[in-house]
C-alpha positions as CSV (number, residue, x, y, z in Angstrom):
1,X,-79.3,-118.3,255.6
2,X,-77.8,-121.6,256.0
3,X,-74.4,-122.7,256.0
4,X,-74.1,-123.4,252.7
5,X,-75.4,-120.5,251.3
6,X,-72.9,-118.2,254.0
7,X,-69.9,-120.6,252.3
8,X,-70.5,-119.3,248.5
9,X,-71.6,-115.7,249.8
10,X,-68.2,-116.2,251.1
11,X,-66.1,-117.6,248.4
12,X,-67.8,-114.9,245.9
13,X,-67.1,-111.8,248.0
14,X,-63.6,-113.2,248.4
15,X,-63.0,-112.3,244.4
16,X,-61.4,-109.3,243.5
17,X,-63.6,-108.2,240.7
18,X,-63.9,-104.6,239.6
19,X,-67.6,-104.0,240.6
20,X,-68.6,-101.8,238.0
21,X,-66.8,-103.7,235.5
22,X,-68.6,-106.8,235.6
23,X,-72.1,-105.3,236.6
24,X,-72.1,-103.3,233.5
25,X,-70.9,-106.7,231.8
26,X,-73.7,-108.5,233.6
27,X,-76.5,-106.3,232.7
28,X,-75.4,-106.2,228.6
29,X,-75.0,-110.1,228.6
30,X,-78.0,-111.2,230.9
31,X,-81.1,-108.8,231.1
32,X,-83.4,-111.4,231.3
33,X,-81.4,-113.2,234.0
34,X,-81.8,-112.8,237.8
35,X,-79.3,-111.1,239.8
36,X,-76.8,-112.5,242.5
37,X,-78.2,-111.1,245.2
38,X,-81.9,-112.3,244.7
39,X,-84.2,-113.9,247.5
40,X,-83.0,-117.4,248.7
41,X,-84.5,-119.9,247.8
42,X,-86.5,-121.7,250.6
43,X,-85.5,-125.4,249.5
44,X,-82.1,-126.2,251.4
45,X,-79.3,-128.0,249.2
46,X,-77.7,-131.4,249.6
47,X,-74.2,-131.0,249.5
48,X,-71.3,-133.0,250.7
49,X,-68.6,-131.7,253.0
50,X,-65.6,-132.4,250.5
51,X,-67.8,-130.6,248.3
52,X,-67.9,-127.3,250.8
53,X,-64.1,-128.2,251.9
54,X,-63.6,-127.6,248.0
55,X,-64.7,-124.5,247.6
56,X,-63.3,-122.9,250.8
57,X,-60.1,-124.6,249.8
58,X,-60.2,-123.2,246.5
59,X,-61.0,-119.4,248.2
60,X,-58.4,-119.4,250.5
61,X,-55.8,-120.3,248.1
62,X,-56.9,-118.2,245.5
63,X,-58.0,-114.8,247.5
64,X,-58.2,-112.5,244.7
65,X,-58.8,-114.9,241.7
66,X,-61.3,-113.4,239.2
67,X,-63.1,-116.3,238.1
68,X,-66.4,-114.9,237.1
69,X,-64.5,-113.0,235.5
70,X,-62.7,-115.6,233.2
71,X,-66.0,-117.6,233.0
72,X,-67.6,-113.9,231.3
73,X,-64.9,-113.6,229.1
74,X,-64.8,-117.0,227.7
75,X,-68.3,-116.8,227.0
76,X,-68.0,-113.5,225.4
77,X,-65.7,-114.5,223.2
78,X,-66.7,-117.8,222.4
79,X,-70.3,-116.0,221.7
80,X,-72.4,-118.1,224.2
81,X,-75.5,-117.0,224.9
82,X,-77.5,-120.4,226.9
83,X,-77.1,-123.1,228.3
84,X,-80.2,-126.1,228.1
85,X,-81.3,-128.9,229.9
86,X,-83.7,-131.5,228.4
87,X,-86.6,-132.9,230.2
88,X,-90.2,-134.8,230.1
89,X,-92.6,-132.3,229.2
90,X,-94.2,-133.6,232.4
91,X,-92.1,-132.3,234.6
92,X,-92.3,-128.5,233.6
93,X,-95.2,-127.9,236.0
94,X,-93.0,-129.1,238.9
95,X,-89.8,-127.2,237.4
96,X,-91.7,-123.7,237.3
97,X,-92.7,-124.3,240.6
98,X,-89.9,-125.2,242.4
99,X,-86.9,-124.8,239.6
100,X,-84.6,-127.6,238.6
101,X,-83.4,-129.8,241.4
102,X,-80.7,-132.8,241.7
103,X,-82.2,-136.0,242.2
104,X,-81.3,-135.9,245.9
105,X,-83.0,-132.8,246.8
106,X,-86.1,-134.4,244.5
107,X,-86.2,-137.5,246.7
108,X,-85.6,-135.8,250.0
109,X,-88.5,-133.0,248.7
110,X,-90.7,-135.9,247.8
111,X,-91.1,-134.7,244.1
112,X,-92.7,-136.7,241.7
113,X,-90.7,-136.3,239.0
114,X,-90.1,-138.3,235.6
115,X,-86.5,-139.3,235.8
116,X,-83.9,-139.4,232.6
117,X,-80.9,-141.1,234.4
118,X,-81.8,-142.4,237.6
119,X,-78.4,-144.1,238.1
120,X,-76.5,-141.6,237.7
121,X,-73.4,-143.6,236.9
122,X,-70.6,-140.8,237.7
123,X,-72.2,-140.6,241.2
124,X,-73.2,-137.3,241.5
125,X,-77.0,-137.4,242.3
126,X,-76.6,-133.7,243.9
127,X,-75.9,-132.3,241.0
128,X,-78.3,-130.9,237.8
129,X,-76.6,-131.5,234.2
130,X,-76.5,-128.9,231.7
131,X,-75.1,-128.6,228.5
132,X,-73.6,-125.6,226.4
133,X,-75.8,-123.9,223.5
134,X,-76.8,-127.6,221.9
135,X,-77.9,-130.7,223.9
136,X,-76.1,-133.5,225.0
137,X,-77.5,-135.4,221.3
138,X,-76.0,-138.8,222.7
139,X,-78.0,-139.3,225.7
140,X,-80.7,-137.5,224.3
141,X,-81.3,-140.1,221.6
142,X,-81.0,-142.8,224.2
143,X,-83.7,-141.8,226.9
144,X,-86.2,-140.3,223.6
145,X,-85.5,-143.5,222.3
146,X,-86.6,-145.8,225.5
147,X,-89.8,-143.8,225.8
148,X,-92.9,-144.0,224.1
149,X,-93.8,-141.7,221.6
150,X,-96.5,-140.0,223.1
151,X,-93.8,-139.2,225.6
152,X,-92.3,-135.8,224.1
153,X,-89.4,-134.3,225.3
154,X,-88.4,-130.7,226.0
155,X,-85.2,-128.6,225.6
156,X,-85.2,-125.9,228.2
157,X,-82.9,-122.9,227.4
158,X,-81.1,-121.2,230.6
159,X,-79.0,-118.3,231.0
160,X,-75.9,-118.4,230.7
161,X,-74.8,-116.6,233.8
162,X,-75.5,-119.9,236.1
163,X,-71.8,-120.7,235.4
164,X,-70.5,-118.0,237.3
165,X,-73.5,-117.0,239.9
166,X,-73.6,-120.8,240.8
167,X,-71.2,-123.5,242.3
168,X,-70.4,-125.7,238.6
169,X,-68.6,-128.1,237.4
170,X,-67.2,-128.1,234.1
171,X,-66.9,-131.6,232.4
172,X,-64.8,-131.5,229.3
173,X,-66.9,-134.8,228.2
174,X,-69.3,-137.3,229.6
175,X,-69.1,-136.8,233.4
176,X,-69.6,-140.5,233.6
177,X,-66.3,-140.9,231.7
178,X,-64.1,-143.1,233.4
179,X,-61.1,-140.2,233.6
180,X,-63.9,-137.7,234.4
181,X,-65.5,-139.8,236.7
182,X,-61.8,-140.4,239.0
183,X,-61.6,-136.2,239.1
184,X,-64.9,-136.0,240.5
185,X,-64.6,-138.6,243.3
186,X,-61.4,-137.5,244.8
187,X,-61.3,-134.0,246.5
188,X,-58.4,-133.0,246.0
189,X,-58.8,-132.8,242.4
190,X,-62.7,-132.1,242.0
191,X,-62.0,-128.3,242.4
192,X,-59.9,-127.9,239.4
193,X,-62.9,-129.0,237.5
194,X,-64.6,-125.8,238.9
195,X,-62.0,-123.2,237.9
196,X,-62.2,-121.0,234.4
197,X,-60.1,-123.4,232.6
198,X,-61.9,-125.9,233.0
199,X,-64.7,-124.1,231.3
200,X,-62.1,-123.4,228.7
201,X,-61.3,-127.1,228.1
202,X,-64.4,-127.6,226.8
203,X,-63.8,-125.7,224.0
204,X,-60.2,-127.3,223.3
205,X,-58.7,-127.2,220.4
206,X,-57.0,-130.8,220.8
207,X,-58.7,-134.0,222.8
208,X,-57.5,-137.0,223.3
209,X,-59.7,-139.7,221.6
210,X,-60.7,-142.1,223.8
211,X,-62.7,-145.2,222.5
212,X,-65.9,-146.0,225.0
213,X,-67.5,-149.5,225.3
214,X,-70.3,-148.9,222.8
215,X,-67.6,-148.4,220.2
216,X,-68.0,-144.3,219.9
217,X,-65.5,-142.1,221.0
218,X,-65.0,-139.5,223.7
219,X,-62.6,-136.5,224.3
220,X,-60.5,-135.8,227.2
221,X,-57.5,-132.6,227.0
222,X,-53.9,-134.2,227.9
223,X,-53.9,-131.8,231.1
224,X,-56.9,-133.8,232.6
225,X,-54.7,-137.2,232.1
226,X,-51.7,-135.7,233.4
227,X,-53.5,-134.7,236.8
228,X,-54.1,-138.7,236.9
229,X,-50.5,-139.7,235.9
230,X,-51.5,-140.9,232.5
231,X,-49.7,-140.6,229.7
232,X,-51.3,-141.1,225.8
233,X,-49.8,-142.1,222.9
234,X,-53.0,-142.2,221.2
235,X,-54.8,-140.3,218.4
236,X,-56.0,-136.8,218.8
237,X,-59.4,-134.8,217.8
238,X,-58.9,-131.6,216.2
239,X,-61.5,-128.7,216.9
240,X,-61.0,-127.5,213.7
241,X,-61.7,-131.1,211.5
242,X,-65.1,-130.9,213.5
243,X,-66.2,-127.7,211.5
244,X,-68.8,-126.8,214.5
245,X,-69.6,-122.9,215.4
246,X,-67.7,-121.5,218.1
247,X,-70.1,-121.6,221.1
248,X,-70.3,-125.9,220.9
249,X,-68.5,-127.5,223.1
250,X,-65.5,-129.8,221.0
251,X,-67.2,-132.9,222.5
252,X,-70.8,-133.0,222.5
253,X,-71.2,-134.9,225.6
254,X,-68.8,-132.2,227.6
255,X,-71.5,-131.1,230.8
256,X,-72.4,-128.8,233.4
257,X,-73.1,-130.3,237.2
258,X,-75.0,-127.2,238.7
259,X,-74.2,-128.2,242.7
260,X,-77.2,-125.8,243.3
261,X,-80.7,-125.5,243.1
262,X,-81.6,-123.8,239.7
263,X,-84.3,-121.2,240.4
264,X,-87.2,-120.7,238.0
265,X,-86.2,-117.6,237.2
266,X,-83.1,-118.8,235.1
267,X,-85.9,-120.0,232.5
268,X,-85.0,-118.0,229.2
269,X,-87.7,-120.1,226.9
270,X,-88.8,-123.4,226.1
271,X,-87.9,-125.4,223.1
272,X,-90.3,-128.0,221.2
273,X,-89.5,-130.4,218.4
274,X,-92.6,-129.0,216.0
275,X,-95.8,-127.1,215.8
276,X,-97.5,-130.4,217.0
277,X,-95.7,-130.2,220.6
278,X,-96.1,-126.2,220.7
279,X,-99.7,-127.0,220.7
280,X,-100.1,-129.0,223.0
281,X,-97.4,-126.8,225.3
282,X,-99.9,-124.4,225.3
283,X,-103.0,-126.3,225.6
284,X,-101.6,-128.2,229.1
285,X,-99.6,-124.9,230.3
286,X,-101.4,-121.8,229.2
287,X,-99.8,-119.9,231.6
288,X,-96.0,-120.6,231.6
289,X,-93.9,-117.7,231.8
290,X,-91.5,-118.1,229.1
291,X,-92.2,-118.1,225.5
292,X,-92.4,-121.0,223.8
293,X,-90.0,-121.9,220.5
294,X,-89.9,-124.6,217.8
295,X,-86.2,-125.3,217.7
296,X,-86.3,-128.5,215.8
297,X,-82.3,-128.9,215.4
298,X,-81.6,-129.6,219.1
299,X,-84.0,-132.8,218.9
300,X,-81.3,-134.0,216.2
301,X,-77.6,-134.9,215.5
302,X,-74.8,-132.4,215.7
303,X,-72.8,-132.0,212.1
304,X,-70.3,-133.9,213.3
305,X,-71.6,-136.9,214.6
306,X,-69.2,-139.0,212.3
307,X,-66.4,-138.5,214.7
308,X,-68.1,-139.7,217.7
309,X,-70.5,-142.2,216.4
310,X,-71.3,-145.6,218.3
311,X,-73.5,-148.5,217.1
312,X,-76.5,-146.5,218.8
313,X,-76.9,-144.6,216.9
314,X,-79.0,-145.0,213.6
């Protein structure tokens, strides 16, 4: 097992976590889902040492902090049940095969692989974005948009258990956010990002509306501005004007970074656009392992686009 693997073995047996409680949690919430203590992965993890400094930081300071444990109950009550990742429905041969990887470990592995965002402007190429129960509609739209359309696009649905089994980062908007984007590059701060309330910011009730360059609008809590000595005197969005369900994130562009290698096994299902792409699913990769599902709402708009439109957007 390699160093960083022995780190997070580390950091997780460091949580005092009632065993029995959160198996029996575990097993209700995730049967489909692998377990913590499954094989390694062969592929080794690119992962920088502010990163690994992080988390060890975070450990020591924090020796009995129940953070899966948070993580479970905010999902539980906010009724989460996946998180999704959308992708080229040319790259699902190489994603069963090896699971989801950043684009660092995809170069390093020599991967082909078609890319979404190959710049990866909030500089974290070792990282895999997810988003919670609805995609990331923004960006979405954007890289459908630039392709062709014999180019279709997948939505694959993950469980929801990689937030606590796996290192993450929980991104209250855009990770690429400007505010966002200063958390993540200095180390001192880029662990709070990782603890439970975090996670809970994404569901806040009250963001700070934050106007980006293509005239749309992002969300970032007070908290997060604070922790950057910045003060606002500027409007706020309200969860509750938004009239979404309870497991959407408040922004829609509020992301996961898995810092780890997402194994196959993670795969809950597949989602298509229509009966069209199901088809030819199936005729290319007869033998995935998931089912496949015509989900044709997460290839559109949330309901509340209004409040976060840009010129983009048509």
């Amino acid at each position: 097992m390699d160093i960083l693997k022995r780190i997070i073995r580390w950091v997780r047996d460091r949580r005092n976590i009632g065993k029995q409680q959160t198996t029996s949690c575990c097993v209700q919430a995730e049967e489909a889902c692998v377990a913590t203590d499954a094989e390694p992965t062969k592929y080794h993890l690119t992962k920088s040492s502010h990163e690994i400094d992080t988390l060890k930081d975070y450990a020591e300071r924090n020796p009995n902090n129940s953070r899966t444990e948070s993580i479970m109950r905010i999902c539980r009550e906010r009724r989460v049940e996946e998180l999704v990742h959308f992708t080229s429905i040319h790259n699902l041969a190489t994603i069963f095969e090896y699971g989801l990887l950043s684009l660092d470990d995809l170069e390093r592995l020599e991967i082909k692989y078609d890319y979404n965002d190959e710049d990866r402007l909030e500089g974290m190429r070792n990282a895999i974005c997810l988003s919670v129960s609805f995609p990331n509609y923004k960006m979405f739209f954007k890289y459908r948009k630039s392709k062709s359309k014999n180019y279709p696009f997948v939505v694959i649905s993950l469980c929801k258990s990689i937030l606590w089994e796996l290192s993450c980062i929980f991104c209250p908007t855009n990770a690429a956010q400007k505010h966002i984007s200063a958390l993540l590059k200095d180390s001192r701060l880029m662990g709070i990002l990782s603890e439970p309330e975090a996670f809970e910011d994404m569901f806040s009730e009250k963001l700070c509306r934050i106007k980006t360059g293509t005239g749309g609008y992002v969300g970032v809590p007070q908290r997060l501005l604070r922790l950057l000595r910045e003060g606002w005197t500027g409007e706020y969005i309200q969860r509750a004007a938004l009239d979404i369900p309870l497991h959407y994130t408040t922004d829609p562009q509020a992301e996961v970074l898995c810092l780890e290698n997402i194994k196959h096994d993670y795969i809950k299902k597949v989602y298509v656009e229509d009966e069209k792409v199901k088809r030819e699913l199936v005729s290319h990769y007869s033998n995935l392992p998931v089912a496949i599902e015509v989900k044709s709402k997460f290839f559109g708009r949330r309901r509340d686009y209004k409040h976060w439109k840009d010129f983009d957007w048509v």
